[in-house]
VEXDREN-2710 file (C-alpha; in Angstrom, 1 decimal):
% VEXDREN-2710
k/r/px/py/pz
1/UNK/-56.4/-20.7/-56.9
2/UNK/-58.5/-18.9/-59.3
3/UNK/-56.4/-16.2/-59.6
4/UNK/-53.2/-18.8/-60.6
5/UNK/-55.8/-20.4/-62.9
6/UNK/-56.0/-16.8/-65.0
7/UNK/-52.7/-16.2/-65.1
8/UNK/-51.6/-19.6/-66.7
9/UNK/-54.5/-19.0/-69.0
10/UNK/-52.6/-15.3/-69.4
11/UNK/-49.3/-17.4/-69.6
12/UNK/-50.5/-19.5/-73.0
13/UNK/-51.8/-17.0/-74.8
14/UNK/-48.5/-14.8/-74.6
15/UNK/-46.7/-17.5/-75.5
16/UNK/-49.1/-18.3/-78.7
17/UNK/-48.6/-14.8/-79.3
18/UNK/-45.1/-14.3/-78.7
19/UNK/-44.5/-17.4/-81.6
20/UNK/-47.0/-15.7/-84.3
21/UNK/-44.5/-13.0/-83.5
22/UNK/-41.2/-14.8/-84.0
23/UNK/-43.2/-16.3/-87.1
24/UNK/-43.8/-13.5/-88.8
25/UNK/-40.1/-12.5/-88.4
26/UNK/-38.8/-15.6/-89.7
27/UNK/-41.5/-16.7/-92.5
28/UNK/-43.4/-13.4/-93.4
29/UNK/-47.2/-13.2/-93.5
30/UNK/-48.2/-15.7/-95.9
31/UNK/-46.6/-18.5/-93.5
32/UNK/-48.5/-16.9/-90.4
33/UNK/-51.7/-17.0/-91.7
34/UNK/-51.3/-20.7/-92.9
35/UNK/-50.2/-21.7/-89.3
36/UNK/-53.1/-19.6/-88.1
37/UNK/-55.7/-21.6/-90.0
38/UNK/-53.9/-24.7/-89.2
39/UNK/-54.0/-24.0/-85.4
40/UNK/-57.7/-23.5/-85.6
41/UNK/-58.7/-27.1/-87.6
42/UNK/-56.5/-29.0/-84.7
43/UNK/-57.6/-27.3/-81.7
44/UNK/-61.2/-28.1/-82.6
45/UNK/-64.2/-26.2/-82.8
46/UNK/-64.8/-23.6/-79.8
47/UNK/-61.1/-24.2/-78.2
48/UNK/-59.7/-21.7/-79.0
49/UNK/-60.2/-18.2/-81.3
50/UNK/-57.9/-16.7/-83.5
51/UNK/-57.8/-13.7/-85.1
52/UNK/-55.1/-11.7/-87.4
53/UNK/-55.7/-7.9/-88.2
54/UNK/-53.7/-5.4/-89.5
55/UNK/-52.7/-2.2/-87.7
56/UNK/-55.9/-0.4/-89.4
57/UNK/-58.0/-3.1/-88.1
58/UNK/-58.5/-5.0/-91.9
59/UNK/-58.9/-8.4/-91.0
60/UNK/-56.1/-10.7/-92.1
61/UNK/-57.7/-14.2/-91.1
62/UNK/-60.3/-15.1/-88.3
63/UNK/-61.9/-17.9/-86.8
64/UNK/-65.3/-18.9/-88.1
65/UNK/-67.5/-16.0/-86.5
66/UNK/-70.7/-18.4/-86.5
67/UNK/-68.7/-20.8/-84.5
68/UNK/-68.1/-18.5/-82.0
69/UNK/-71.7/-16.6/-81.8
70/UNK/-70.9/-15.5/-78.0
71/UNK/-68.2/-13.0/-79.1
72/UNK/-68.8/-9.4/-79.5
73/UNK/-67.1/-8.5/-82.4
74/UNK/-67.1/-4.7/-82.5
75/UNK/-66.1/-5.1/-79.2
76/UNK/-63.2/-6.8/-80.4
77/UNK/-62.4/-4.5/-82.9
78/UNK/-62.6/-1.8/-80.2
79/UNK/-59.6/-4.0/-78.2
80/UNK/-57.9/-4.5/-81.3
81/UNK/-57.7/-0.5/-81.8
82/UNK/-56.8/-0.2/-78.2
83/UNK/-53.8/-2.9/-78.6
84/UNK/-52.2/-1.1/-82.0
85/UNK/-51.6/1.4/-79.1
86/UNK/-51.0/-0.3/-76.1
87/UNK/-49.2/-3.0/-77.4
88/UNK/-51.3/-5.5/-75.3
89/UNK/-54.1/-5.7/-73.5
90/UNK/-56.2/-8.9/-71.6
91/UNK/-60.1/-9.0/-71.5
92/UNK/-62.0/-11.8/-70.3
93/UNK/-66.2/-12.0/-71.5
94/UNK/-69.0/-13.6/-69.5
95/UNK/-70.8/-15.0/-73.0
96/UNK/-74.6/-15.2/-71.9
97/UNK/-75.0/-18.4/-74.2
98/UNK/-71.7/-20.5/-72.1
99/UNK/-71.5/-21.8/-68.3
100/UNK/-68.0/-20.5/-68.8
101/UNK/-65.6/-17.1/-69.0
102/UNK/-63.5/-16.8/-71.9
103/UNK/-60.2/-15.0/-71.9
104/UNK/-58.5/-13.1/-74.8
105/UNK/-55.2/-11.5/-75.5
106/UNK/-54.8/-8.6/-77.9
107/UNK/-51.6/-7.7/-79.0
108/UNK/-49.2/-5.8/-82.0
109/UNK/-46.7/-7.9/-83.4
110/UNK/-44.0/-7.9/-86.6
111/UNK/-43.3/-4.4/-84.9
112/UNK/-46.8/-3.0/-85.1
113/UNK/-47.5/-3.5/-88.6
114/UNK/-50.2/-6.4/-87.1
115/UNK/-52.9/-7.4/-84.2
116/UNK/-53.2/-10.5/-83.3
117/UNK/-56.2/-11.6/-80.8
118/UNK/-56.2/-14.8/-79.2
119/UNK/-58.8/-16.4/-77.4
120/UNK/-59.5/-19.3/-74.6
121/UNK/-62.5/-20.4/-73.5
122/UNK/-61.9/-21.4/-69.5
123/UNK/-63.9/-24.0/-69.3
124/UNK/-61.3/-26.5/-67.9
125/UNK/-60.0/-24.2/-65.4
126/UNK/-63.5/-23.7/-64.3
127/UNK/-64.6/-27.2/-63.9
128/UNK/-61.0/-28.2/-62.2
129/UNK/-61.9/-24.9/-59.8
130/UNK/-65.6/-26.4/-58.9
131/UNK/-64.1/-29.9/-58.3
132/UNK/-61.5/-27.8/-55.9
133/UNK/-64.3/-26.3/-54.3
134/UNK/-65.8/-29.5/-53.8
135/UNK/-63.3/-31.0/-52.1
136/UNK/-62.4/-28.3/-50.3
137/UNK/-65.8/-27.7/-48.8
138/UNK/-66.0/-31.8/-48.1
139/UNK/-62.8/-31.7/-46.6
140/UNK/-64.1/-28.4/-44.1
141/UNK/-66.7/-30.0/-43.4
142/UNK/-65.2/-33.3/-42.2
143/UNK/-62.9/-31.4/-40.4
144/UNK/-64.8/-29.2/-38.3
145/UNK/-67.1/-32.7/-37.5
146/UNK/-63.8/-34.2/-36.3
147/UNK/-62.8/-30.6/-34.3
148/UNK/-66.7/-31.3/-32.9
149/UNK/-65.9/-34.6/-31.6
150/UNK/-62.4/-34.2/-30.7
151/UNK/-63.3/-31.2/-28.8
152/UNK/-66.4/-33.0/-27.4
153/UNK/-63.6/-35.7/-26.4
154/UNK/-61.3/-33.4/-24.6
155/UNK/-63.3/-31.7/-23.0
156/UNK/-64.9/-34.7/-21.2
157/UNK/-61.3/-35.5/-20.4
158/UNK/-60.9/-32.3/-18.6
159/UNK/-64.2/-32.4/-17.0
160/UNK/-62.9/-36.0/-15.7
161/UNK/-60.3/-33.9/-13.9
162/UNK/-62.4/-31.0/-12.4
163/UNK/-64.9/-33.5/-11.5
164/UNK/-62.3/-35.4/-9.6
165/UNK/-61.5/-32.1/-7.7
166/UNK/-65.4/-31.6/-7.3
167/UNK/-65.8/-34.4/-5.6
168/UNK/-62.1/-34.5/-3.4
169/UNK/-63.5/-31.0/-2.0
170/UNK/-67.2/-32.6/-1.7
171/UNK/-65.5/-35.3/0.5
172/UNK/-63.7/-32.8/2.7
173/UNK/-66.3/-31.5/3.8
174/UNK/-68.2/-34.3/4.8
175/UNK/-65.5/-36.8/6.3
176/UNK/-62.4/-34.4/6.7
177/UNK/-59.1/-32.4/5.4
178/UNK/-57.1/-36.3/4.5
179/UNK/-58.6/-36.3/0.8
180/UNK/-56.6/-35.6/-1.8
181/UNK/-56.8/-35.5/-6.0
182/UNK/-55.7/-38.3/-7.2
183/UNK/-53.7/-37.5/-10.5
184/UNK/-54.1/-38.5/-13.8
185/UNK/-53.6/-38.2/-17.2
186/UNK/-56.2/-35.0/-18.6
187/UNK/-53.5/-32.6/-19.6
188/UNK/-50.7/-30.4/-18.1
189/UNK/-53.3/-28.2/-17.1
190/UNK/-55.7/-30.4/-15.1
191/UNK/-52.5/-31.8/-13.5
192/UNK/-51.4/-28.4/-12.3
193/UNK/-54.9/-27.8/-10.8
194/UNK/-54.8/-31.6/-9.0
195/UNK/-51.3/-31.0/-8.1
196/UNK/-51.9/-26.9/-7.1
197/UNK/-55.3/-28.1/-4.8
198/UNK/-53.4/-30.9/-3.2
199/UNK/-50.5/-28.3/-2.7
200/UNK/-53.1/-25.9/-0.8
201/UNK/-54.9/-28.8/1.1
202/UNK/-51.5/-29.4/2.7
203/UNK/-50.8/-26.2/2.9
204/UNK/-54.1/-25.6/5.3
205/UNK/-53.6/-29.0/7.1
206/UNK/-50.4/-27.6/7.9
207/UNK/-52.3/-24.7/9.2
208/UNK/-54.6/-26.4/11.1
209/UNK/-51.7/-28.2/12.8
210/UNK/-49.5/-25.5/13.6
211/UNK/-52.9/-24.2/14.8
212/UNK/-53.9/-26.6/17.3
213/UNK/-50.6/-26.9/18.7
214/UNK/-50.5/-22.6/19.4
215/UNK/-53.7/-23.5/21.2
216/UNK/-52.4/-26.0/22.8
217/UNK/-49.3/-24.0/24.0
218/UNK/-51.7/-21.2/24.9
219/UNK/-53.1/-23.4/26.9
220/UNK/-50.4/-24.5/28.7
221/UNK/-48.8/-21.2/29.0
222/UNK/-51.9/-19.2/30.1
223/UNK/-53.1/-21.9/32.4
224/UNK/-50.1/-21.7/34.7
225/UNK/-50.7/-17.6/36.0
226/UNK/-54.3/-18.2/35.7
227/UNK/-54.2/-21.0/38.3
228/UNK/-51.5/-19.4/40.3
229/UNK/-53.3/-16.1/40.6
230/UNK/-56.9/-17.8/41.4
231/UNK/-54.8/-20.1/43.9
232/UNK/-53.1/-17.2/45.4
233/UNK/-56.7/-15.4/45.7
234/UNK/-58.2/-18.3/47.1
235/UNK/-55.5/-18.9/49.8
236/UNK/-55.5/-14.3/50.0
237/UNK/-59.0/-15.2/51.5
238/UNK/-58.3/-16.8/54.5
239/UNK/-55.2/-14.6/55.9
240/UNK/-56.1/-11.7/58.4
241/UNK/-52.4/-9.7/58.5
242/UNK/-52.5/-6.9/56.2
243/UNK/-49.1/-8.2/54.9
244/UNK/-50.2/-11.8/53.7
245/UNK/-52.4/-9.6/51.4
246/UNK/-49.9/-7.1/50.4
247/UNK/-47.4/-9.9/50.0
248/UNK/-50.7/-12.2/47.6
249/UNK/-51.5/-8.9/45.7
250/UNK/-47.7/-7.9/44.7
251/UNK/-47.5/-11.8/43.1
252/UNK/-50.9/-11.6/41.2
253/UNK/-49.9/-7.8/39.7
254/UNK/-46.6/-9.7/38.7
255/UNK/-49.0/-13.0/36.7
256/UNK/-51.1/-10.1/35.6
257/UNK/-47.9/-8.1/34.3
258/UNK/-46.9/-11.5/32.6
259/UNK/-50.2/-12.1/30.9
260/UNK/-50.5/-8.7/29.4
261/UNK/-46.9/-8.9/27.8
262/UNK/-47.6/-12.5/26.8
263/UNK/-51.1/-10.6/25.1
264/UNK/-49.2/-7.5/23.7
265/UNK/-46.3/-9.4/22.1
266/UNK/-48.9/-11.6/20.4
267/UNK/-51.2/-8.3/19.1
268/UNK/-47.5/-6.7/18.0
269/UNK/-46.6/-10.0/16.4
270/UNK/-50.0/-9.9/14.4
271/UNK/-50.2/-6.9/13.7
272/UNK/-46.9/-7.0/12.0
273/UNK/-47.4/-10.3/9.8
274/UNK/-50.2/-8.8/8.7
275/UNK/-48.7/-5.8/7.6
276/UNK/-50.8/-3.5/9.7
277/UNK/-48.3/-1.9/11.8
278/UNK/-45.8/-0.2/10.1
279/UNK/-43.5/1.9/12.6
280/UNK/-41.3/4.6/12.1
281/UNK/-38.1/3.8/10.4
282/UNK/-35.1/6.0/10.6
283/UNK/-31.0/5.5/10.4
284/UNK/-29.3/3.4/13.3
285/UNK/-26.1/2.7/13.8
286/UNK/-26.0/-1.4/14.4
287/UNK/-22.9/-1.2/15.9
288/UNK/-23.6/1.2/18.7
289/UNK/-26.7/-0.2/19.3
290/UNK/-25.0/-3.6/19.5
291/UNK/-22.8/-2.1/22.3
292/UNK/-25.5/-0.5/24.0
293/UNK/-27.0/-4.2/24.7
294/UNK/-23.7/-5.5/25.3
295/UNK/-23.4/-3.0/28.4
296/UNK/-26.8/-3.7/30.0
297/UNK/-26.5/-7.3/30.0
298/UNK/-23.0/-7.8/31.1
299/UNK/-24.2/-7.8/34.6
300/UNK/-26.7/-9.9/34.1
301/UNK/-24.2/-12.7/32.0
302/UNK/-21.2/-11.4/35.7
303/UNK/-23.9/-12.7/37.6
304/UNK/-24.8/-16.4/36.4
305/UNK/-20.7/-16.8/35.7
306/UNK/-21.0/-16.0/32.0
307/UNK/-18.4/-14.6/29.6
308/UNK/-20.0/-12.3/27.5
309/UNK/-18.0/-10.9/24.6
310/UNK/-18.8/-8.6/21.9
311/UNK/-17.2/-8.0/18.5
312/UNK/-18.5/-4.8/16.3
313/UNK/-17.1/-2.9/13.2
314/UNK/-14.7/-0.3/13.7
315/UNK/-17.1/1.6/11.6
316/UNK/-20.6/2.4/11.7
317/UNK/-23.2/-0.4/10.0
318/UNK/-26.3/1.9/9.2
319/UNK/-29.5/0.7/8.3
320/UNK/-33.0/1.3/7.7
321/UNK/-35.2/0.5/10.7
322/UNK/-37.1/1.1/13.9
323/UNK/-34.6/1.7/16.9
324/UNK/-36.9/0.0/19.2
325/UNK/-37.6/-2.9/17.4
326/UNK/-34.0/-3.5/16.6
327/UNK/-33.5/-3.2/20.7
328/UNK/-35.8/-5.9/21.2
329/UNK/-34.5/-8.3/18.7
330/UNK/-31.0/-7.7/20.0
331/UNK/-32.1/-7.8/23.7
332/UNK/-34.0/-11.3/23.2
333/UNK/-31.5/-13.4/21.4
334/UNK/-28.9/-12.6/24.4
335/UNK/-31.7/-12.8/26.8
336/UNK/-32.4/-16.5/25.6
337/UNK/-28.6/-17.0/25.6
338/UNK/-28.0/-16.3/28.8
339/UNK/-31.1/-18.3/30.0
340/UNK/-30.0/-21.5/28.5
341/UNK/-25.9/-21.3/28.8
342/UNK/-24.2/-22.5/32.0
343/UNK/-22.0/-21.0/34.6
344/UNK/-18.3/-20.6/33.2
345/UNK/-20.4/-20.6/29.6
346/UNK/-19.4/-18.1/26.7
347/UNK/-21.7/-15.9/24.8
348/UNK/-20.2/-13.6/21.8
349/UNK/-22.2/-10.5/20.4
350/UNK/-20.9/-9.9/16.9
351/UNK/-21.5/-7.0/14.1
352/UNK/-20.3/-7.4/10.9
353/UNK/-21.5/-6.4/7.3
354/UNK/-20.9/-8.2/4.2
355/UNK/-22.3/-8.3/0.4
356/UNK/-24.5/-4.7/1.3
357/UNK/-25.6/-6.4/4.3
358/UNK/-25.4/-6.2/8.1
359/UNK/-24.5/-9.7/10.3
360/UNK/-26.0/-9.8/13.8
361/UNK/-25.2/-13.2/15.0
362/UNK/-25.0/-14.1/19.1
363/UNK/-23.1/-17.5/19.8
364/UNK/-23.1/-19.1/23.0
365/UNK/-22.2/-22.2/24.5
366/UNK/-25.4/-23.0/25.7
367/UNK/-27.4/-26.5/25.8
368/UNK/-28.1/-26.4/21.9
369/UNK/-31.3/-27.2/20.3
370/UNK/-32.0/-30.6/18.8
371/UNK/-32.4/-30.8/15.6
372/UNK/-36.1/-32.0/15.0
373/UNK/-36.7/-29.2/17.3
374/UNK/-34.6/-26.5/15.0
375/UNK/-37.3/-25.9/12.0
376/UNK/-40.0/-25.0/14.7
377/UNK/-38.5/-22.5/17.3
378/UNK/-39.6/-19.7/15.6
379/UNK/-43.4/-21.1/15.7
380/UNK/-46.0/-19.2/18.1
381/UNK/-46.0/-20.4/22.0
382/UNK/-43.5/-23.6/20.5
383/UNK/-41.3/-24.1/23.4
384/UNK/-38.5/-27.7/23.4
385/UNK/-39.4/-29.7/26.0
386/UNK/-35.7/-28.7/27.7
387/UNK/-37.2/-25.3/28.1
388/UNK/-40.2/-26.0/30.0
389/UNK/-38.8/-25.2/33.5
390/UNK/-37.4/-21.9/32.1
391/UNK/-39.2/-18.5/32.9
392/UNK/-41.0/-17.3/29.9
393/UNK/-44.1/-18.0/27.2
394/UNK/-42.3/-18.7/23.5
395/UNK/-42.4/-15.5/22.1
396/UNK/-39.7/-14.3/21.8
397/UNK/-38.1/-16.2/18.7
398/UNK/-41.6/-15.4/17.1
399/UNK/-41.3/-12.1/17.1
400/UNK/-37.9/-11.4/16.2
401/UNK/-38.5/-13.5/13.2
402/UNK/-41.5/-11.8/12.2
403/UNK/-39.2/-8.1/13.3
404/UNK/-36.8/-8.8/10.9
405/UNK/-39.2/-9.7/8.0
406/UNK/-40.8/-6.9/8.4
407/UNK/-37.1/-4.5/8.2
408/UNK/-36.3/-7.0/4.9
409/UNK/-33.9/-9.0/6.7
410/UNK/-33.6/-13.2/7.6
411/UNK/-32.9/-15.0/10.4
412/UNK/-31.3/-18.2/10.9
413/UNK/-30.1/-21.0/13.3
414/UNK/-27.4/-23.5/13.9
415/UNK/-27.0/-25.3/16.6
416/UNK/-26.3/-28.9/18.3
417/UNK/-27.1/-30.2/21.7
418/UNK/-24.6/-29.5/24.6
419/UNK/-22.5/-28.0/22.0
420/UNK/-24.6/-24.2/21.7
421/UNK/-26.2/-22.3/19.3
422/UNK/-25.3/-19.6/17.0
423/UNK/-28.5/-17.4/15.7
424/UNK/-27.2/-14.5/12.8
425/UNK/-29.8/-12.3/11.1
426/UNK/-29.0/-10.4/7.9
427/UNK/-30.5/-6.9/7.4
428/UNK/-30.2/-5.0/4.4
429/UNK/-28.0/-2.3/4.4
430/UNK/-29.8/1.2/4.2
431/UNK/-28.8/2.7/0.4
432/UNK/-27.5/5.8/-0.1
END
């Protein structure tokens, strides 16, 4: 603001200039120095300062020198000598005897032959810049006390929040995981931590759930060879041929057998979610493997009366993996396929690729799988209730799910009850 003050300032005295110049073009010297003198008597005393010089500095006419005792007048003369040269010049003076600047303009006009110097005192410019200052400084000032006390507010309104979330998680604690944040109205952010904490407290009573019921099935699953072996130990006790024992230790090596698969396949499965276990990967041919499985369990499907059928590309499916893994996963969808599908039943082996990826899906005809049952099959020891009679400990659909995460891949399932089921897993294909 200062700055635009000078240059209007600068902006009236050119143009007072520039018409002394026009002037002295169109009524000669005699007229300028009347309008000179005239100027002076109606701006008043000390508004503004004129004086007329020729180009050798002889003064032409002048304000009253005594009126104006803050001026430097050999200084002026000095600007006056530097103007016949320059054409033009602006100066401003810090008078010692005046609480204000005073600006001047010095320049030649009637093509040289003249100086002119005017003069300004800023005293209005000054006093409108202090009230500016003023107000500006109130105006600061009562808006950083509103910033204080709107901040002040806000952040109350935010502490409201993270107090609410203080105390939910202090109530967990004590009573239990039901609590949760109520929502309210602090702010998108305070909202996303209410809505993000309630998100995890579900997320861990979900956890808690799904762990109860894998120690539940554990239970269940473990306590059948446990009691069978201790029961066939119990009754081993009491039989004197040699094969009554043989017969008792052959069935306890086979619970024993079934614990410590049920034990690995739960380390494997572990060690795989957890990224810990990372086996060696190499090129495999999908579709012979697919027909490798196909061969050994077509007995297997002969003997219970099953059709089993497989479909593979004429050409190979390569993709990135482990050769053992991918056995496994093959082997225990037809495995649970032919456990759970009828005499005179169908099962269908297919290999397929599409969109960069290769299809595994196995089809059967099988009892099906309800749907309330569908979304947890693939859980830890979760077995349908349908499925309780069959051999085996809920495993298997665990780890071939957590197999073909690890190789990039997805699984999924559709079925229907009495109808069969129709599990298909995607794998990437390996790039070349």
């Amino acid at each position: 603001m200062a700055v635009d003050l000078v240059h209007i300032v600068d902006r009236d005295l050119l143009a007072a200039i520039n018409k002394v110049d026009q002037e002295f073009h169109k009524e000669g010297l005699i007229q300028v120095k009347s309008d000179i003198r005239e100027g002076i008597e109606e701006e008043g005393i000390n508004r503004v300062f004129y004086r007329l010089l020729t180009s050798n500095l002889n003064i032409v006419v002048t304000s009253d020198p005594l009126k104006w005792p803050c001026l430097n007048f050999p200084v002026l003369s000095q600007w006056a000598s530097m103007a016949a040269g320059n054409h033009s010049n602006y100066h401003t003076l810090f008078p010692n005897d005046r609480p204000y600047k005073i600006r001047i303009l010095t320049q030649v006009v009637d093509d040289g032959k003249y100086v002119v110097q005017i003069g300004k005192p800023m005293k209005d410019e000054e006093e409108l810049a202090k009230v500016y200052s003023k107000v500006f400084l109130g105006s600061v000032f009562i808006l950083l006390l509103c910033g204080i006390i709107l901040s002040w507010i806000e952040a109350q309104k935010a502490m409201k929040g993270v107090r609410r979330v203080t105390t939910t998680a202090r109530n967990i604690g004590q009573d239990g995981i039901d609590h949760r944040v109520e929502l309210g109205h602090e702010g998108e952010e305070i909202e996303d931590l209410a809505e993000t904490f309630n998100h995890m407290l579900d997320r861990i009573e979900q956890l808690m759930m799904g762990l109860k019921d894998v120690t539940n099935n554990i239970a269940h699953d473990l306590r059948t060879p446990l009691t069978r072996i201790r029961g066939l130990a119990e009754s081993t006790l009491g039989k004197k041929d040699i094969e009554g024992y043989q017969e008792s230790t052959g069935i306890i090596v086979e619970e024993c057998d079934r614990l410590n698969q049920m034990i690995n396949t739960m380390l494997e499965i572990a060690e795989v979610d957890a990224g810990l276990k990372k086996p060696e990967e190499t090129s495999v041919d999908i579709v012979s493997l697919g027909q490798q499985a196909y061969e050994i369990f077509l007995p297997v499907a002969e003997d219970k009366g099953i059709n089993l059928e497989f479909k593979g590309s004429s050409h190979p499916i390569i993709v990135l993996a482990n050769t053992a893994r991918l056995q496994r996963i093959i082997a225990n969808l037809l495995d649970n396929a032919i456990k759970f599908t009828e005499s005179n039943g169908i099962i269908r082996l297919e290999i397929k690729e599409a969109q960069n990826e290769a299809i595994i899906s196995v089809k059967d005809t099988g009892i099906g799988i309800a749907s309330k049952d569908q979304p947890r099959i693939f859980e830890k020891f979760y077995r349908v209730e349908s499925s309780r009679s069959t051999p085996g400990h809920g495993l298997g659909l665990s780890f071939v799910k957590s197999m073909v995460l690890s190789m990039g891949g997805s699984i999924t399932v559709d079925s229907l009850l009495s109808q069969g089921t129709t599990f298909s897993i995607n794998i990437p294909l390996k790039s070349l």
